[in-house]
ModelCIF file with pLDDT and N, C-alpha, C, O atoms, coordinates in Angstrom:
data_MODEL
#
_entry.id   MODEL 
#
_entity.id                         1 
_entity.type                       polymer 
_entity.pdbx_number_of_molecules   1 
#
_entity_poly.entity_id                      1 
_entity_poly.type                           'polypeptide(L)' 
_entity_poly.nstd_linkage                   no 
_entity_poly.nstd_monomer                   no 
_entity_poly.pdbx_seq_one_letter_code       
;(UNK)(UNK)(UNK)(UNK)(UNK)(UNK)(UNK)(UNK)(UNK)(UNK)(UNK)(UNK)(UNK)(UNK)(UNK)(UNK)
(UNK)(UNK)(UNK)(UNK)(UNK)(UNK)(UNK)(UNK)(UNK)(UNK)(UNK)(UNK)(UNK)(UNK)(UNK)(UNK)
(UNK)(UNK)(UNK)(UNK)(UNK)(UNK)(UNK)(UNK)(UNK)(UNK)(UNK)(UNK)(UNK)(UNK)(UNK)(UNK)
(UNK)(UNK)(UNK)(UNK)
;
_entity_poly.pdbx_seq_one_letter_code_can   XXXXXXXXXXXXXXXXXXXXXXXXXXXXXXXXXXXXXXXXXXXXXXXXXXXX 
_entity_poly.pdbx_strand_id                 A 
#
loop_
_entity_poly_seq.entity_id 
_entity_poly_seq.num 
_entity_poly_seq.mon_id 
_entity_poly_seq.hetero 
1 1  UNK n 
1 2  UNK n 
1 3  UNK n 
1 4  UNK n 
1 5  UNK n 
1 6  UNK n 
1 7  UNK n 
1 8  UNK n 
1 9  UNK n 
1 10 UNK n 
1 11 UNK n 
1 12 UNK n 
1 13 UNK n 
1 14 UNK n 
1 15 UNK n 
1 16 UNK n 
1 17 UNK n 
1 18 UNK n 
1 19 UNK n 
1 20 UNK n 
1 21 UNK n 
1 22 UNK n 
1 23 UNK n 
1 24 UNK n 
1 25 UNK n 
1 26 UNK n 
1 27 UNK n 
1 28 UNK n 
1 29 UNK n 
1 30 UNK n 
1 31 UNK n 
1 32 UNK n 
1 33 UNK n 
1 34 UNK n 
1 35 UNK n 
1 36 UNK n 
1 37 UNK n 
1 38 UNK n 
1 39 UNK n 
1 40 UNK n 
1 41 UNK n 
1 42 UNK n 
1 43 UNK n 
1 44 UNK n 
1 45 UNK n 
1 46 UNK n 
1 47 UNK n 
1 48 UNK n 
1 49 UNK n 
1 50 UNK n 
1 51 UNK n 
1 52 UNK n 
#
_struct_asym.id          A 
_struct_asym.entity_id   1 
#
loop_
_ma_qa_metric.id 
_ma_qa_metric.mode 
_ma_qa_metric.name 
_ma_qa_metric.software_group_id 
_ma_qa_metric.type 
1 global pLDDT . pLDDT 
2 local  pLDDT . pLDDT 
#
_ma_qa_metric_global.metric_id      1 
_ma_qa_metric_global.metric_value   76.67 
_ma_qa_metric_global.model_id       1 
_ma_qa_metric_global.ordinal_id     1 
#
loop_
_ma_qa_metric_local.label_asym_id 
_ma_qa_metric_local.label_comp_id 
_ma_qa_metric_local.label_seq_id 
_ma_qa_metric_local.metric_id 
_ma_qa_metric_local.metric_value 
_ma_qa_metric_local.model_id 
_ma_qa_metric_local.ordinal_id 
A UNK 1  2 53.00 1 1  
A UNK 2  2 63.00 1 2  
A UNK 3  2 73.00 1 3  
A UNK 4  2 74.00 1 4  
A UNK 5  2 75.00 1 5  
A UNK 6  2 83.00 1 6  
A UNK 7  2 81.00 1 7  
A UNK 8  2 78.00 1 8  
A UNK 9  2 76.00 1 9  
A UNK 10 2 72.00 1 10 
A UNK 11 2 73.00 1 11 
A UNK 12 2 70.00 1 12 
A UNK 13 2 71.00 1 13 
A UNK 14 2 70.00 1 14 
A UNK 15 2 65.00 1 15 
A UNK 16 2 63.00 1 16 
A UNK 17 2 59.00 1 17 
A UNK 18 2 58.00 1 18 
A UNK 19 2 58.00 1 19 
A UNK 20 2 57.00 1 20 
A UNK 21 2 58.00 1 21 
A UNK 22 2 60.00 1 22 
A UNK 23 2 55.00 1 23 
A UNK 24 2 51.00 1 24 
A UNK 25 2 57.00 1 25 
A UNK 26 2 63.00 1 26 
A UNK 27 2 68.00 1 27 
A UNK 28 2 80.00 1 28 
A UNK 29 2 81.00 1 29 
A UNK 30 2 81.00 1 30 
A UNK 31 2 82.00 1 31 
A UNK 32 2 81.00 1 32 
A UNK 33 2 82.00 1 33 
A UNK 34 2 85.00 1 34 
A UNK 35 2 87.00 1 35 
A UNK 36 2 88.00 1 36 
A UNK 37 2 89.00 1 37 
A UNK 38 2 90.00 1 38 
A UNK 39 2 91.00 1 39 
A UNK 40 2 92.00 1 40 
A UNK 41 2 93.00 1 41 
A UNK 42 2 93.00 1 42 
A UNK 43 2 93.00 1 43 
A UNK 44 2 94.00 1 44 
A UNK 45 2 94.00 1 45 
A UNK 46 2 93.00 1 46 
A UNK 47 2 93.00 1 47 
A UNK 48 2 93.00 1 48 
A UNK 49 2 92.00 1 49 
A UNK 50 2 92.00 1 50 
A UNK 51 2 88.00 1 51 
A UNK 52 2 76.00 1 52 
#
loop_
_atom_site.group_PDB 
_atom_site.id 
_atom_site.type_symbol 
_atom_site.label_atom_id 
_atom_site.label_alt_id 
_atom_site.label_comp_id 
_atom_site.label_asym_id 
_atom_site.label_entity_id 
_atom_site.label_seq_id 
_atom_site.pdbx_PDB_ins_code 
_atom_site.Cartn_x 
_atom_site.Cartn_y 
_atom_site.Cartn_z 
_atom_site.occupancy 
_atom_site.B_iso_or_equiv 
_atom_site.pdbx_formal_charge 
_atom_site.auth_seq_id 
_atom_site.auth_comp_id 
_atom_site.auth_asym_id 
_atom_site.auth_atom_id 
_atom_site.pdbx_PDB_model_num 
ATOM 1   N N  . UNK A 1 1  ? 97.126  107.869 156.912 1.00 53.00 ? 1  UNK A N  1 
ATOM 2   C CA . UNK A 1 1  ? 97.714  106.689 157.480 1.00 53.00 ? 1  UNK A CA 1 
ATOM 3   C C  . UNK A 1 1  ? 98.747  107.109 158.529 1.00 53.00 ? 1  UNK A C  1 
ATOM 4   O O  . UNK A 1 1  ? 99.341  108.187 158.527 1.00 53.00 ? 1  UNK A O  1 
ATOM 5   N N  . UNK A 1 2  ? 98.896  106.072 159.474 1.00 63.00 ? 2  UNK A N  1 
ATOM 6   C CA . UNK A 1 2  ? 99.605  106.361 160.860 1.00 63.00 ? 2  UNK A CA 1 
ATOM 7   C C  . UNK A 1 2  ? 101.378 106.348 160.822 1.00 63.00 ? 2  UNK A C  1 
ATOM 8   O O  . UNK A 1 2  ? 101.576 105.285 160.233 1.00 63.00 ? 2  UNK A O  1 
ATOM 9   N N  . UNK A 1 3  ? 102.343 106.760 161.033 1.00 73.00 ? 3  UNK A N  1 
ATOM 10  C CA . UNK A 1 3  ? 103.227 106.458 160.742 1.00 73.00 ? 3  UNK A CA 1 
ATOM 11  C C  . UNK A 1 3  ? 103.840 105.372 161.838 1.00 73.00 ? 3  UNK A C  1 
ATOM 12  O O  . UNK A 1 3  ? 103.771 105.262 163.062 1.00 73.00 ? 3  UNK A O  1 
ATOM 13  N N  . UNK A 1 4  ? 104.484 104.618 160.751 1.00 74.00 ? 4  UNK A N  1 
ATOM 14  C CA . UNK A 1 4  ? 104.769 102.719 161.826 1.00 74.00 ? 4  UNK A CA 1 
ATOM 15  C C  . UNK A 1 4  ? 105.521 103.467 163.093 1.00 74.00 ? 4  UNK A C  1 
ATOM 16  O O  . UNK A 1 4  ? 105.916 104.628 162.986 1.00 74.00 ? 4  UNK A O  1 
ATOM 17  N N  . UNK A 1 5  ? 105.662 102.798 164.139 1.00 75.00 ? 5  UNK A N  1 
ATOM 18  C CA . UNK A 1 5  ? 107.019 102.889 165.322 1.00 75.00 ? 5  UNK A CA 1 
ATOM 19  C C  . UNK A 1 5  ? 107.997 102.072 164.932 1.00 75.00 ? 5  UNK A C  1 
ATOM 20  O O  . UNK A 1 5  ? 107.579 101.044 164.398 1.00 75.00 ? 5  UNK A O  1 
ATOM 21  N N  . UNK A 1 6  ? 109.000 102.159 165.004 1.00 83.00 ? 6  UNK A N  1 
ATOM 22  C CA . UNK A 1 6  ? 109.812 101.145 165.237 1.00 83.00 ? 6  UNK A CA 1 
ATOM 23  C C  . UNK A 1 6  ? 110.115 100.690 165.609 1.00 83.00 ? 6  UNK A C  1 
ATOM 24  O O  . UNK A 1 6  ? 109.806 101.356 166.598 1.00 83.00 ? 6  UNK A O  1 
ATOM 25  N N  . UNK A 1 7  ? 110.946 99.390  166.273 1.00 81.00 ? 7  UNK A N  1 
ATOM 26  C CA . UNK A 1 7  ? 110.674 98.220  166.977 1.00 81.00 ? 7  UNK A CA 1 
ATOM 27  C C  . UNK A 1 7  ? 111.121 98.528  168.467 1.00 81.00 ? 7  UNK A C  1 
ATOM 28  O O  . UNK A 1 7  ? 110.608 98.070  169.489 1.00 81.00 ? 7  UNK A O  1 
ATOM 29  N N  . UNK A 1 8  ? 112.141 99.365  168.371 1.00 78.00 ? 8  UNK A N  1 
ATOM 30  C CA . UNK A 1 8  ? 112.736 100.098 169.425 1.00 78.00 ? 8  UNK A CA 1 
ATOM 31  C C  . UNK A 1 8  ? 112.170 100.848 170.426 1.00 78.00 ? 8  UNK A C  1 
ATOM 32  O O  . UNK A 1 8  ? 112.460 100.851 171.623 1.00 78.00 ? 8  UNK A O  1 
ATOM 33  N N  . UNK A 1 9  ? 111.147 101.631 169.702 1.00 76.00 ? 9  UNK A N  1 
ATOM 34  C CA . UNK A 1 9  ? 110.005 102.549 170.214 1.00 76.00 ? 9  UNK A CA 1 
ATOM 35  C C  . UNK A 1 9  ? 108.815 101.659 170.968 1.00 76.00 ? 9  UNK A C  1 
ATOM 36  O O  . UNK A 1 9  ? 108.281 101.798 172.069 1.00 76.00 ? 9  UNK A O  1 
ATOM 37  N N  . UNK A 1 10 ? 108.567 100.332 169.512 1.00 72.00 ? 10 UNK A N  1 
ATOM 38  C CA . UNK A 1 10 ? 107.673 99.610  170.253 1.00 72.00 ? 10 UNK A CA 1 
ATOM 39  C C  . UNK A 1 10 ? 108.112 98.641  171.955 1.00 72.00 ? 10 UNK A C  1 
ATOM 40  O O  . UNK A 1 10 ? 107.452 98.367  172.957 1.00 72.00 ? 10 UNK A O  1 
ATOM 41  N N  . UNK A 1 11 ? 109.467 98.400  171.548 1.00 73.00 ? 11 UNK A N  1 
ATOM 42  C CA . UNK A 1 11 ? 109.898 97.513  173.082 1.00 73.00 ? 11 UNK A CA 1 
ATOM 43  C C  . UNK A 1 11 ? 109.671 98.626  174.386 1.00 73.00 ? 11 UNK A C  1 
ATOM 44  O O  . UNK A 1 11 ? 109.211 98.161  175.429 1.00 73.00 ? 11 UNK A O  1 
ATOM 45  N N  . UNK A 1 12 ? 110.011 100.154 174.316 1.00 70.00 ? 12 UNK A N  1 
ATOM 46  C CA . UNK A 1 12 ? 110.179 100.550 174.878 1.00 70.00 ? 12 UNK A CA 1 
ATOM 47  C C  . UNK A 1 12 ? 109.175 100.809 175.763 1.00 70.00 ? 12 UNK A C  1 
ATOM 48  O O  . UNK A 1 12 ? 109.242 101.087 176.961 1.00 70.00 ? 12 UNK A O  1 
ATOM 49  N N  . UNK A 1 13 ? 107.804 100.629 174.707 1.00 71.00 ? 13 UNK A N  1 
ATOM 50  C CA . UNK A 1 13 ? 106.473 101.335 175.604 1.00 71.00 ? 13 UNK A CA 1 
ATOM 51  C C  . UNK A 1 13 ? 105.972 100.604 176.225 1.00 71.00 ? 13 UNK A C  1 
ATOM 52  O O  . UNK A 1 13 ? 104.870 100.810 176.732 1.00 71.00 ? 13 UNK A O  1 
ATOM 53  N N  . UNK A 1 14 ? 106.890 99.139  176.414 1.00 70.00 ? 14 UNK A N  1 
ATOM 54  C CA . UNK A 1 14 ? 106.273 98.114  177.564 1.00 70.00 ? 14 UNK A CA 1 
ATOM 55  C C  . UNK A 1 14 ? 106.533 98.329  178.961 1.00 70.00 ? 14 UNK A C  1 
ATOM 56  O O  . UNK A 1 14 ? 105.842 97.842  179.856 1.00 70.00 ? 14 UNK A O  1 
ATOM 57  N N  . UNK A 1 15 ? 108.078 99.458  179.235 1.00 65.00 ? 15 UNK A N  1 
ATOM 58  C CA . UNK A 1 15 ? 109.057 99.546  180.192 1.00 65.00 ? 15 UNK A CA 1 
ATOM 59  C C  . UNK A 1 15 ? 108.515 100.672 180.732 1.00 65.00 ? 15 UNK A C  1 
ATOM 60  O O  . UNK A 1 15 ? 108.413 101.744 180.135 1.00 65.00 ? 15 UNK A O  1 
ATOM 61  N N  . UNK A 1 16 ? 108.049 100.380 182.224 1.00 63.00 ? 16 UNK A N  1 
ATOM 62  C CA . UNK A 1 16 ? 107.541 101.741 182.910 1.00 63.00 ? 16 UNK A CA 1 
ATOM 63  C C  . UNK A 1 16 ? 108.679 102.519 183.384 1.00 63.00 ? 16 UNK A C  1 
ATOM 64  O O  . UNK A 1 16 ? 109.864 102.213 183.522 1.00 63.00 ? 16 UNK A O  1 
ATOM 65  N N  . UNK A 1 17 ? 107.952 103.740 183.627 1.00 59.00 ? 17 UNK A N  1 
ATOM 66  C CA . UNK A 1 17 ? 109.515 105.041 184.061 1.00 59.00 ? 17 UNK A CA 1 
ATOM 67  C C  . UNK A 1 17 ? 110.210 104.508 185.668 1.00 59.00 ? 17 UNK A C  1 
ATOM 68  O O  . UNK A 1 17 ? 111.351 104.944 185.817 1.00 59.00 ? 17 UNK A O  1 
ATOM 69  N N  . UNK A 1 18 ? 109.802 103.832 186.607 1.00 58.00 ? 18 UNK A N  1 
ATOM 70  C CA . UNK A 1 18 ? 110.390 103.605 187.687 1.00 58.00 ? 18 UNK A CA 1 
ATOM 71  C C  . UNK A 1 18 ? 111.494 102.215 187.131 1.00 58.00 ? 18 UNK A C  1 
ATOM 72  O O  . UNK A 1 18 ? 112.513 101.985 187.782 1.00 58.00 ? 18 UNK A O  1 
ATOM 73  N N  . UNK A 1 19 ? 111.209 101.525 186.115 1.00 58.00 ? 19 UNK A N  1 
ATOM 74  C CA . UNK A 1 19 ? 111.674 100.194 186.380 1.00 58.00 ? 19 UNK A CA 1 
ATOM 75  C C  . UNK A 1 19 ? 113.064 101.267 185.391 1.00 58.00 ? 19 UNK A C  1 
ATOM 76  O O  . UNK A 1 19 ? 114.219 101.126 185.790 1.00 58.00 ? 19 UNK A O  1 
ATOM 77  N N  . UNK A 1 20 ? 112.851 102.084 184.382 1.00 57.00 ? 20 UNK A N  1 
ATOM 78  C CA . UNK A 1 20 ? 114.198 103.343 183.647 1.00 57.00 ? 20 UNK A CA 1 
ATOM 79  C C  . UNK A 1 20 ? 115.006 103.645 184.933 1.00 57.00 ? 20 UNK A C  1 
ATOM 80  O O  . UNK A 1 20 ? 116.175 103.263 184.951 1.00 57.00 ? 20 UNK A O  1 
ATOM 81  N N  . UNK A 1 21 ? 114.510 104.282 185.993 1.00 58.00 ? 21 UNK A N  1 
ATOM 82  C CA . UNK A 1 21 ? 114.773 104.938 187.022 1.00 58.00 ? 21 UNK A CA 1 
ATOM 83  C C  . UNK A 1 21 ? 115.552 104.303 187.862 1.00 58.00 ? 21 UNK A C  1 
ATOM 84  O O  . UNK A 1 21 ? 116.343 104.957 188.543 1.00 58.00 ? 21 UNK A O  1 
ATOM 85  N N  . UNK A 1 22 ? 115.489 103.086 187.962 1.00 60.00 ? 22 UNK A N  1 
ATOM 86  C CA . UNK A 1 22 ? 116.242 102.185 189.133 1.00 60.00 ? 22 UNK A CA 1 
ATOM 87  C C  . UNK A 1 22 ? 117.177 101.802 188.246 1.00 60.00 ? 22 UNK A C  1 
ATOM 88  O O  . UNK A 1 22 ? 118.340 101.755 188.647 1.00 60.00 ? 22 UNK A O  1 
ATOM 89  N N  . UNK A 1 23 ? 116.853 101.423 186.767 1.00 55.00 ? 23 UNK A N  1 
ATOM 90  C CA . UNK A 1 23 ? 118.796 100.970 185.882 1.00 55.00 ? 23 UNK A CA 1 
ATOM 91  C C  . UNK A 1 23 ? 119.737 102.072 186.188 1.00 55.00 ? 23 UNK A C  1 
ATOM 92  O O  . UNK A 1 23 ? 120.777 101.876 186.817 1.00 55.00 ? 23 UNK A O  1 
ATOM 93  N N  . UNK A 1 24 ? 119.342 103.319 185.709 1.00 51.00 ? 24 UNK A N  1 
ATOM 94  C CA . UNK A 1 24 ? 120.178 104.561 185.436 1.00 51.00 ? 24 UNK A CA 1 
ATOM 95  C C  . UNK A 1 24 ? 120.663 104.900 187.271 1.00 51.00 ? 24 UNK A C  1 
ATOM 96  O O  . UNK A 1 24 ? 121.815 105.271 187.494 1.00 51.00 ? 24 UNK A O  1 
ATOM 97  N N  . UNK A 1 25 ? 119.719 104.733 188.380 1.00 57.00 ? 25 UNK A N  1 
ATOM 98  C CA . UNK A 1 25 ? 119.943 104.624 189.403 1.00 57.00 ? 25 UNK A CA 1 
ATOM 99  C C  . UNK A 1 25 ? 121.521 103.787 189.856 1.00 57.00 ? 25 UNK A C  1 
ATOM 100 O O  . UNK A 1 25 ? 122.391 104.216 190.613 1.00 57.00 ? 25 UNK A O  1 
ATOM 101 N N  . UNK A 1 26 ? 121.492 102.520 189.119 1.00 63.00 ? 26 UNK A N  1 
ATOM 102 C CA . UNK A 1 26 ? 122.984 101.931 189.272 1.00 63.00 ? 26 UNK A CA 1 
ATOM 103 C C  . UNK A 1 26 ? 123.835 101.870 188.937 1.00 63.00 ? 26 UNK A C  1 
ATOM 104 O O  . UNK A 1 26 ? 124.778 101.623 189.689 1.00 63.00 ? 26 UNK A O  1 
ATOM 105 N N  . UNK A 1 27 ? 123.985 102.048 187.692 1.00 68.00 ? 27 UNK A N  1 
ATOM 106 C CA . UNK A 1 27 ? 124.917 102.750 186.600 1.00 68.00 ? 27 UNK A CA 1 
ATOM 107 C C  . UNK A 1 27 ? 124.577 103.891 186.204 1.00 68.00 ? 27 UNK A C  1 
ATOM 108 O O  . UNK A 1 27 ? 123.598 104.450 186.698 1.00 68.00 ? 27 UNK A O  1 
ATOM 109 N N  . UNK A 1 28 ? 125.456 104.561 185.056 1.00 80.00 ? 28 UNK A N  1 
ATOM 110 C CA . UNK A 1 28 ? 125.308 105.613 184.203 1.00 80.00 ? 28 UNK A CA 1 
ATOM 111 C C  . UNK A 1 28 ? 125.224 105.142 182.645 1.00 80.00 ? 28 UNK A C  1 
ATOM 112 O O  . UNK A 1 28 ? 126.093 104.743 181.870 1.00 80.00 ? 28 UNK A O  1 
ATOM 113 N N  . UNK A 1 29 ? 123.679 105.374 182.492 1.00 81.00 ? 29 UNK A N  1 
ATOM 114 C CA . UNK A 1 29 ? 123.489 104.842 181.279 1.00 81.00 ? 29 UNK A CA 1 
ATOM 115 C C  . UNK A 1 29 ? 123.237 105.635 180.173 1.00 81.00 ? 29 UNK A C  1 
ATOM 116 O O  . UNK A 1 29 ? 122.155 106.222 180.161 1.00 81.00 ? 29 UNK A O  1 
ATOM 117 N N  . UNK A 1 30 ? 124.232 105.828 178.950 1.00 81.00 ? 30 UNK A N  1 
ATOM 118 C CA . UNK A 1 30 ? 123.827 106.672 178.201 1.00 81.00 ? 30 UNK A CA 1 
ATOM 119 C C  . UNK A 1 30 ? 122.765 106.375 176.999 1.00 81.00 ? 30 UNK A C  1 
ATOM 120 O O  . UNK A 1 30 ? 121.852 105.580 177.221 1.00 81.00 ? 30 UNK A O  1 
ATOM 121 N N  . UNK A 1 31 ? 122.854 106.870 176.008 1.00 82.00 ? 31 UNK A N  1 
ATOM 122 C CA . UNK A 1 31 ? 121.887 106.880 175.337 1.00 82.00 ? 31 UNK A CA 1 
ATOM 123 C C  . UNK A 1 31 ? 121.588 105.699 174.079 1.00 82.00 ? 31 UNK A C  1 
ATOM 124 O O  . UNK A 1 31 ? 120.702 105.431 173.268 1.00 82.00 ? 31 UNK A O  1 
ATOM 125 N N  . UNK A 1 32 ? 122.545 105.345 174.372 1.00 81.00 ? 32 UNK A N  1 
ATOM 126 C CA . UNK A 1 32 ? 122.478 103.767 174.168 1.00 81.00 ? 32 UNK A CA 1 
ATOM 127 C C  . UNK A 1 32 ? 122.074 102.650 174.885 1.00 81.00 ? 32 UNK A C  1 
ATOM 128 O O  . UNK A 1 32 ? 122.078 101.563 174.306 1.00 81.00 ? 32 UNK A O  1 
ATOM 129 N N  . UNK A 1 33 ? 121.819 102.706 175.731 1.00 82.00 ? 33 UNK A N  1 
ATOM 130 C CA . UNK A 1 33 ? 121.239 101.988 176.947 1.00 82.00 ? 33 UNK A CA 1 
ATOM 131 C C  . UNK A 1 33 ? 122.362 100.954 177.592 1.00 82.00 ? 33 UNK A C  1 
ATOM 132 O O  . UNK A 1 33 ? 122.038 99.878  178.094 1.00 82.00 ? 33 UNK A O  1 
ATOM 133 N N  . UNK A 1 34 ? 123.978 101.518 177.491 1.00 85.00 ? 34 UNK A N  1 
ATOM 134 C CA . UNK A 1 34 ? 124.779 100.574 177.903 1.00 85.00 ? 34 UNK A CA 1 
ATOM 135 C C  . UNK A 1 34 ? 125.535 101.425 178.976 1.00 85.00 ? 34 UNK A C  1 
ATOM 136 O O  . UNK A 1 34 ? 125.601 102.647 178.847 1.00 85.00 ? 34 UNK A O  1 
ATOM 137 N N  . UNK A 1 35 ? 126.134 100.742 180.090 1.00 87.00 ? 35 UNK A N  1 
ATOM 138 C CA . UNK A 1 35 ? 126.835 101.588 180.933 1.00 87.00 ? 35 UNK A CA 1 
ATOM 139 C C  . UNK A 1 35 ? 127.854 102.371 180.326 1.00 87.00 ? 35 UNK A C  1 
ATOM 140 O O  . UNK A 1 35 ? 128.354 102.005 179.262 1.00 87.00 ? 35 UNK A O  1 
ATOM 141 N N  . UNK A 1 36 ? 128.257 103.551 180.974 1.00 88.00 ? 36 UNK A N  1 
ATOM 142 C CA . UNK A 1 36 ? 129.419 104.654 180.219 1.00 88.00 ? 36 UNK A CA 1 
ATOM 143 C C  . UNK A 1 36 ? 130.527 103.569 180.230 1.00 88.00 ? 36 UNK A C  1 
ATOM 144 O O  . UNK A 1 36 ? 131.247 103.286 179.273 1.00 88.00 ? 36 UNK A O  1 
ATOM 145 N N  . UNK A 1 37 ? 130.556 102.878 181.749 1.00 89.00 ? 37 UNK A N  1 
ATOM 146 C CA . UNK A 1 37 ? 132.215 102.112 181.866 1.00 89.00 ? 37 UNK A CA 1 
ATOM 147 C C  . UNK A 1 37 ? 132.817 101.031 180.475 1.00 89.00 ? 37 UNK A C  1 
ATOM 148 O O  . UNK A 1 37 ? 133.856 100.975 179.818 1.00 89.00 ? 37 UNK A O  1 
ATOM 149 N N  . UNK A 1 38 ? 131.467 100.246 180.501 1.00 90.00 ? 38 UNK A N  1 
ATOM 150 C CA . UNK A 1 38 ? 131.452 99.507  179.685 1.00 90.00 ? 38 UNK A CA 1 
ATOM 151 C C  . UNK A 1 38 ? 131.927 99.720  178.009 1.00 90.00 ? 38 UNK A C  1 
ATOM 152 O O  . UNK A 1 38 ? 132.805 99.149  177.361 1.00 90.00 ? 38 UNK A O  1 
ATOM 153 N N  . UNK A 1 39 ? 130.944 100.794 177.624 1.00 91.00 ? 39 UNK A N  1 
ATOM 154 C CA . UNK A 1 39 ? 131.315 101.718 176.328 1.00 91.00 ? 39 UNK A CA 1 
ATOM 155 C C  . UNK A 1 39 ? 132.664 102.074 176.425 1.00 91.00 ? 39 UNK A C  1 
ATOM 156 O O  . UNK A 1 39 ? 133.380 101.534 175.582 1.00 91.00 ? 39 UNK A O  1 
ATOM 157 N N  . UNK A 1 40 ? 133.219 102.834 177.218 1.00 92.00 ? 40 UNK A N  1 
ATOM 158 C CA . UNK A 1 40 ? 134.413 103.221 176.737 1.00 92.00 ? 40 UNK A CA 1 
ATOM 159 C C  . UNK A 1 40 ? 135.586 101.886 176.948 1.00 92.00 ? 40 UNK A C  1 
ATOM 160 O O  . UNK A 1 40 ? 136.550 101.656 176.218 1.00 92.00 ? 40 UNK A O  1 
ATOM 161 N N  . UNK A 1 41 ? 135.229 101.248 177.974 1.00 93.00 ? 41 UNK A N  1 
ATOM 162 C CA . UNK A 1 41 ? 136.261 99.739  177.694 1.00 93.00 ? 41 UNK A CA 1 
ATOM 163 C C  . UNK A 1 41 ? 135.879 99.204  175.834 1.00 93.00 ? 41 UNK A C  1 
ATOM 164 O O  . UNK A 1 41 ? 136.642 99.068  174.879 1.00 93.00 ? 41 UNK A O  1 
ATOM 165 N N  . UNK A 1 42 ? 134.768 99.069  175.927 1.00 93.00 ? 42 UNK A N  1 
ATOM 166 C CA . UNK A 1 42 ? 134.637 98.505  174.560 1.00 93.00 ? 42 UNK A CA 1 
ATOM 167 C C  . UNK A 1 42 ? 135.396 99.625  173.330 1.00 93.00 ? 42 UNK A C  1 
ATOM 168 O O  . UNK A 1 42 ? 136.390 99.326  172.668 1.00 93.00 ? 42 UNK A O  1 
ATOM 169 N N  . UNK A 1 43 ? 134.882 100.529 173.268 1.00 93.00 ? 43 UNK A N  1 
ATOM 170 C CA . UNK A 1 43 ? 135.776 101.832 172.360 1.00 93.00 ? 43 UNK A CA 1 
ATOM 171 C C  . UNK A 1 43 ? 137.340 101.412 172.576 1.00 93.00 ? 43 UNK A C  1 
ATOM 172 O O  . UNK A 1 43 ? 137.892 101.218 171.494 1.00 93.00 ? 43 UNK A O  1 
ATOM 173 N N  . UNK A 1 44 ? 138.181 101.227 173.699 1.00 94.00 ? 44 UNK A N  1 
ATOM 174 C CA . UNK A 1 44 ? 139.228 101.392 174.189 1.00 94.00 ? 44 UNK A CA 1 
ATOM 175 C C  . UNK A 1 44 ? 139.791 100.207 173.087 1.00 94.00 ? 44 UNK A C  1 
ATOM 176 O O  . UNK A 1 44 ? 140.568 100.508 172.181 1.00 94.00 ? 44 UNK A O  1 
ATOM 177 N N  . UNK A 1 45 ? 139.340 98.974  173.278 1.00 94.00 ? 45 UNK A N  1 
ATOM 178 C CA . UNK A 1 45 ? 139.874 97.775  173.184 1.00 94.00 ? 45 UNK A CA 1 
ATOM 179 C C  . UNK A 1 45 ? 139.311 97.226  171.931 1.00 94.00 ? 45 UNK A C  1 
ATOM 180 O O  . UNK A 1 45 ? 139.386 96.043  171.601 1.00 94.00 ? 45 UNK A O  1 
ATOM 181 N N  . UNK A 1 46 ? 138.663 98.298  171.166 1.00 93.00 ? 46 UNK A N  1 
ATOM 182 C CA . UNK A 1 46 ? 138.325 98.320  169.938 1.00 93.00 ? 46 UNK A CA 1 
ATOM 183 C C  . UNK A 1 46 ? 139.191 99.015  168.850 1.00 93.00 ? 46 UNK A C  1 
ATOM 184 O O  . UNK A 1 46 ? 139.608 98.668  167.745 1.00 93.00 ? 46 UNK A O  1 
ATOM 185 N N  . UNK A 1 47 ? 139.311 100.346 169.752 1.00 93.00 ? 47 UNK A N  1 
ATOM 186 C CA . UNK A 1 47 ? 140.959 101.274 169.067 1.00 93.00 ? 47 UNK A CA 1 
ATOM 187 C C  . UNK A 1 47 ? 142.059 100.287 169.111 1.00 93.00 ? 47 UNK A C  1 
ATOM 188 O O  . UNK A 1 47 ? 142.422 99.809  168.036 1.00 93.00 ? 47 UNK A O  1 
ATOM 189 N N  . UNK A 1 48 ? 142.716 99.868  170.347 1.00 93.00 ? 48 UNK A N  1 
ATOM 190 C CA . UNK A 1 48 ? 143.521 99.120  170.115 1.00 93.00 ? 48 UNK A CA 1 
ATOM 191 C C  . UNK A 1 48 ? 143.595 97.732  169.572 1.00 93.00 ? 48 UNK A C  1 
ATOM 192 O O  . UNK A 1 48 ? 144.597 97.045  169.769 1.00 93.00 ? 48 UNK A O  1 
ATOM 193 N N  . UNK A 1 49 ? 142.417 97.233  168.795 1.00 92.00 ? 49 UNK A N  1 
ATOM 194 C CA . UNK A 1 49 ? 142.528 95.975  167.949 1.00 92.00 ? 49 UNK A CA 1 
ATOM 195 C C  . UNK A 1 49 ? 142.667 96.758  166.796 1.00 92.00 ? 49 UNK A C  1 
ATOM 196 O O  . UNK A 1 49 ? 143.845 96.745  166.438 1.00 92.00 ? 49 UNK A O  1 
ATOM 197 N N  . UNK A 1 50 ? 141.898 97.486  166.011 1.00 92.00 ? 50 UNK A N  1 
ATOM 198 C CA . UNK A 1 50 ? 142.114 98.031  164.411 1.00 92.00 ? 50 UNK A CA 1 
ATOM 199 C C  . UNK A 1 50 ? 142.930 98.931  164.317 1.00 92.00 ? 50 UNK A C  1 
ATOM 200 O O  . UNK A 1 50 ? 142.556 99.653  163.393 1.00 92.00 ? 50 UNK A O  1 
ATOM 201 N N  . UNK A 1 51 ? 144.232 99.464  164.937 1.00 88.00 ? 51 UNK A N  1 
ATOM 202 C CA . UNK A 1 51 ? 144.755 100.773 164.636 1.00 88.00 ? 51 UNK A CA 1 
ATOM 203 C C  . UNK A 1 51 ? 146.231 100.271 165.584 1.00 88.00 ? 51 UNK A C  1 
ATOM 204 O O  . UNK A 1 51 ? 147.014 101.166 165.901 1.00 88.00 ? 51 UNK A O  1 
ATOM 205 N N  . UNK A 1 52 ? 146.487 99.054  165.931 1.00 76.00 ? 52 UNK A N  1 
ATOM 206 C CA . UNK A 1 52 ? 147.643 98.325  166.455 1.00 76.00 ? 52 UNK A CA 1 
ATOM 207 C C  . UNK A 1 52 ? 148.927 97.730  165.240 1.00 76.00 ? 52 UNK A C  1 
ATOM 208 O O  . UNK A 1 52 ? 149.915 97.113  165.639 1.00 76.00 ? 52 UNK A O  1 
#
């Protein structure tokens, strides 16, 4: 028996490599698929709500 994908894997194999190529092209997208700027504002303003 085949082992399942997961849903993540499955969304992904709809997304061709040029349409990857032109996001990461405008931002810097890490491996989360969210901009770096964004992530670390969110981290930032996440430290300073639980640890204030």
């Amino acid at each position: 028996m085949s082992k399942a994908i997961s849903y993540y894997d499955w969304k992904q194999s709809f997304r061709n490599n040029t349409e990857l190529e032109k996001q990461s092209e405008k931002e810097d997208i890490n491996s989360l698929g969210v901009s770096e700027t964004f992530f670390k504002d969110f981290l930032k303003k996440w430290k300073n709500k639980n640890f204030s």
